[in-house]
Residue, then its C-alpha position, 0 to 999 in steps of 0.5 A: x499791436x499796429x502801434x508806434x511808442x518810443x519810452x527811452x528812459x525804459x528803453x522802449x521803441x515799439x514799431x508800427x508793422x504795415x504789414x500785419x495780418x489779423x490773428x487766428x485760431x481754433x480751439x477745441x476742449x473736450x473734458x469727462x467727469x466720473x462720480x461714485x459715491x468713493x471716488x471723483x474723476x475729472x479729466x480735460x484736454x485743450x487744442x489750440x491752433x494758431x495762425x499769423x500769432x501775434x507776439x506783442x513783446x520780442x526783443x529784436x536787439x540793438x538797432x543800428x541806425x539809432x545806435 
């Protein structure tokens, strides 16, 4: 998302960070299933960590200096 935009029809500006890290994470699902000839259990668990996220859309309001 190290990009530059400006739409200001739609009120778009999109500023370009230098300082950008890339994004991480680590993921972890762990899941059990049971079957009997009555019943069906399915059960699954999801961790996600991550690290210097990303957030591609962030209203950062008014800017002063293009008022």
């Amino acid at each position: 998302m190290n990009i530059g935009l400006e739409l200001p029809l739609f009120n778009v500006r999109a500023v370009p960070n230098p300082d950008l890290k890339p994004e991480q994470s680590n993921g972890f699902e762990l899941g059990v299933r049971w079957n009997s000839p009555a019943l069906s259990l399915t059960a699954s668990g999801y961790y996600n960590d991550y690290h210097d996220f990303i957030e591609s859309k962030v209203n950062l309001g008014a800017d002063p200096v293009r008022r």
